[in-house]
C-alpha positions in Angstrom: 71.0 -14.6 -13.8 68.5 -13.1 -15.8 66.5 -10.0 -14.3 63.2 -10.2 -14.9 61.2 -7.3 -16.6 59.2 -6.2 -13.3 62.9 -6.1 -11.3 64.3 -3.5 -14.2 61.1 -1.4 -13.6 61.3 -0.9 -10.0 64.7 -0.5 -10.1 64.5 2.3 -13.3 62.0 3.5 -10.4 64.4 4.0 -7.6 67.2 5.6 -10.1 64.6 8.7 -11.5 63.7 9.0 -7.3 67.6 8.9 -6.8 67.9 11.4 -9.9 65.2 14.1 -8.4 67.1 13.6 -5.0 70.3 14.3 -6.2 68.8 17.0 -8.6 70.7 15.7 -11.4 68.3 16.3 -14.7 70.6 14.7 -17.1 69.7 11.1 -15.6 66.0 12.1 -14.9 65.8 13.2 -18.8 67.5 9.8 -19.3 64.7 8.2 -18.3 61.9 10.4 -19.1 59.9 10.0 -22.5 60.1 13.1 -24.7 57.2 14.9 -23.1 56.7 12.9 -19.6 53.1 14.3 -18.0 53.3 15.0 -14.5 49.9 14.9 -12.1 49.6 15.9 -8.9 47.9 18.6 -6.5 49.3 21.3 -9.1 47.4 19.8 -11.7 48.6 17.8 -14.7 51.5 19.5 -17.2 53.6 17.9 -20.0 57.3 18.7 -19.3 60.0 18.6 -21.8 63.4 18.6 -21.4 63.8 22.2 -20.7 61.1 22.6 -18.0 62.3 19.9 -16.6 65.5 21.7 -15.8 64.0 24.5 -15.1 61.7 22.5 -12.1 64.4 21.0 -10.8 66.8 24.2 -10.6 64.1 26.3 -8.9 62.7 23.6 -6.9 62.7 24.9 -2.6 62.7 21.6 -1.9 65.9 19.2 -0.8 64.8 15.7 -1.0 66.5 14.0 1.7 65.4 10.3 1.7 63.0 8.4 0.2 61.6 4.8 0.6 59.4 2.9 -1.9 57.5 0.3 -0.4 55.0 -2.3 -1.4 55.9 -1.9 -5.2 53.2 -3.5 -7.5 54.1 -3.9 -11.3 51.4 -4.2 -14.0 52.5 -5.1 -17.8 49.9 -4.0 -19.9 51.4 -5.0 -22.9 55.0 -6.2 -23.9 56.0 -1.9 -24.0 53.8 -0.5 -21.5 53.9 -0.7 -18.2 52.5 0.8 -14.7 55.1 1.0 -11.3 52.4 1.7 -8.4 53.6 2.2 -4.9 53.4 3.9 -1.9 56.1 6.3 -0.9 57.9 7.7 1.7 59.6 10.8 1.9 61.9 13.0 4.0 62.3 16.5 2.6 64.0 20.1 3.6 61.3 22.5 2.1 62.5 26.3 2.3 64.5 25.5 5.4 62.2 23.2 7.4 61.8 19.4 7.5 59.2 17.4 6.3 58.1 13.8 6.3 55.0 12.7 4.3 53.5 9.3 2.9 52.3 9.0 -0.8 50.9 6.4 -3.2 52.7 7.4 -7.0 52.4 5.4 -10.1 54.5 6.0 -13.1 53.5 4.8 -16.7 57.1 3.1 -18.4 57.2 2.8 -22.3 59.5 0.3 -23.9 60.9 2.1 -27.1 64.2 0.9 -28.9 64.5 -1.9 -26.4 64.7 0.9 -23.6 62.0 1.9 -21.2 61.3 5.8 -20.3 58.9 7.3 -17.8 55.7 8.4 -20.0 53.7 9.4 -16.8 53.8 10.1 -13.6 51.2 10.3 -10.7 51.6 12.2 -7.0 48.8 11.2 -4.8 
């Protein structure tokens, strides 16, 4: 059975939230573009590979769980495409828990027949 474009999307989705939880960068940087652009309450920042281990070393944050739910998939074109959904999370942040609901959108591009994160939205 084939998988269907929109099923390899969400599921590249669930593998870079699975990456951040388990703090490994090599699979995050797998599927990151060269110079993904993260938003959120910070502010927006372009991280390369090296800031990106850099984050996720000094991050004070354990990510215990997380749940994506009512995934929407938008193909914009036959390369592009935008994973919306809302998210929720169950953290350790500098020793105490934390629980909080999100809507996060990432921006996928297809290059070389293989689809990195370009962009990604915290709301």
């Amino acid at each position: 059975m084939m998988r269907t474009i929109e099923t390899e999307l969400v599921d590249l989705e669930r593998m870079y939230w699975t990456a951040i939880q388990e703090k490994d960068a090599v699979v995050a940087l797998q599927l990151s573009h060269d110079r993904c652009v993260v938003t959120g309450a910070q502010g927006a920042s372009p991280v390369d590979a090296g800031s990106f281990r850099e984050i996720m070393d000094a991050a004070p944050w354990i990510l215990d769980d997380f749940e994506l739910k009512d995934v929407q998939v938008r193909l914009v074109s036959e390369d592009v495409a935008i994973v919306a959904y809302k998210v929720r999370e169950s953290l350790i942040v500098e020793g105490r828990p934390l629980s909080l609901e999100a809507a996060d959108s990432s921006t996928w591009i297809r290059t070389n027949g293989r689809w990195r994160c370009a962009q990604h939205v915290m709301a």
